[in-house]
C-alpha positions in Angstrom: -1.9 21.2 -21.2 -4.2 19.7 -23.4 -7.8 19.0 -21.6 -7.8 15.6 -22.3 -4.3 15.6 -21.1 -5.3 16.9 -18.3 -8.3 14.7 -17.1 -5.4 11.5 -17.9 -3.8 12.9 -15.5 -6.3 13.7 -13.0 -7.4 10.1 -13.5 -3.3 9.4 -12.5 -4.2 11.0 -10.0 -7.2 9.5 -8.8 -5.6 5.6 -9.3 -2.8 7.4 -6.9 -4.8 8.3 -4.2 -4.4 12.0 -4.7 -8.6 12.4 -4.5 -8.4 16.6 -4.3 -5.5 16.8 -6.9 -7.9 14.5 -9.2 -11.4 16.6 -8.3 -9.6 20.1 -8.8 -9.1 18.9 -12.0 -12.4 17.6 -12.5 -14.4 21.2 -11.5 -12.3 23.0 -13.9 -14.8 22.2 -17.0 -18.3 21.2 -15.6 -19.9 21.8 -18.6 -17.5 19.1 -20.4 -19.1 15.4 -20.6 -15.6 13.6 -19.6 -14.9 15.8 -16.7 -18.3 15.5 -15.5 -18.0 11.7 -15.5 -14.5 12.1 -13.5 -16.3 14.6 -11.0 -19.3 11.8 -10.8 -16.7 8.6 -10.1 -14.5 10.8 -7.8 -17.4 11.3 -5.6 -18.8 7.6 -5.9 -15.5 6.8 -4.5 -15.6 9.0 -1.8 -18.8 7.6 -0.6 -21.3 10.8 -1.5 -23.9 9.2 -4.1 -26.1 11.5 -4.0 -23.7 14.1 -5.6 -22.1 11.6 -8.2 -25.6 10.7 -9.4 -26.1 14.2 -10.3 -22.6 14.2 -12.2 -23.2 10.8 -13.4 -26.6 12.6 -15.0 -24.2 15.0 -16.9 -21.6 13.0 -18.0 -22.3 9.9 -20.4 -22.6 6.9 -18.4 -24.7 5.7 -15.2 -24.4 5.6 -11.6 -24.8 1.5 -11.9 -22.7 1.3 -15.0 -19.4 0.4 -13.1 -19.3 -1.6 -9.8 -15.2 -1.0 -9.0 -13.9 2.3 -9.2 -10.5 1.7 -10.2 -11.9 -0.4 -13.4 -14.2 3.1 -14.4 -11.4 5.5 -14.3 -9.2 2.8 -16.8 -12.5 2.9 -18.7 -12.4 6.8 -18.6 -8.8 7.1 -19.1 -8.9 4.7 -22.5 -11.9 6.8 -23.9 -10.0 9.7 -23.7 -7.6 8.8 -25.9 
């Protein structure tokens, strides 16, 4: 599977409720902007900010630049196409 295939469907994942299918995904490629801002909004949602503000650092958008969760990962999911 593609990568970007494969972050779509992590972000399926995600909007599913399937957090550890979704961040399994997400550690596969930490050096990869996209995954990194999947890794950062996985862990906004799971309450631990002070780890998604370091992936929020190394993917390419903010902490603040999303207030609903569900709303980002669209967002993620439609750049990656």
């Amino acid at each position: 599977m593609a990568h970007n295939e494969e972050l779509k469907h992590a972000v399926e994942l995600a909007l599913a409720g399937d957090w550890e299918g979704a961040h399994t995904i997400a550690q596969r490629d930490e050096t990869d902007a996209m995954s990194c801002w999947l890794h950062a909004c996985l862990h906004k949602i799971e309450g631990d900010d002070g780890n998604a503000r370091y992936w929020y650092g190394r993917s390419p958008v903010g902490f603040e630049d999303f207030v609903d969760p569900v709303d980002e990962l669209h967002a993620l999911a439609f750049s990656l196409k």
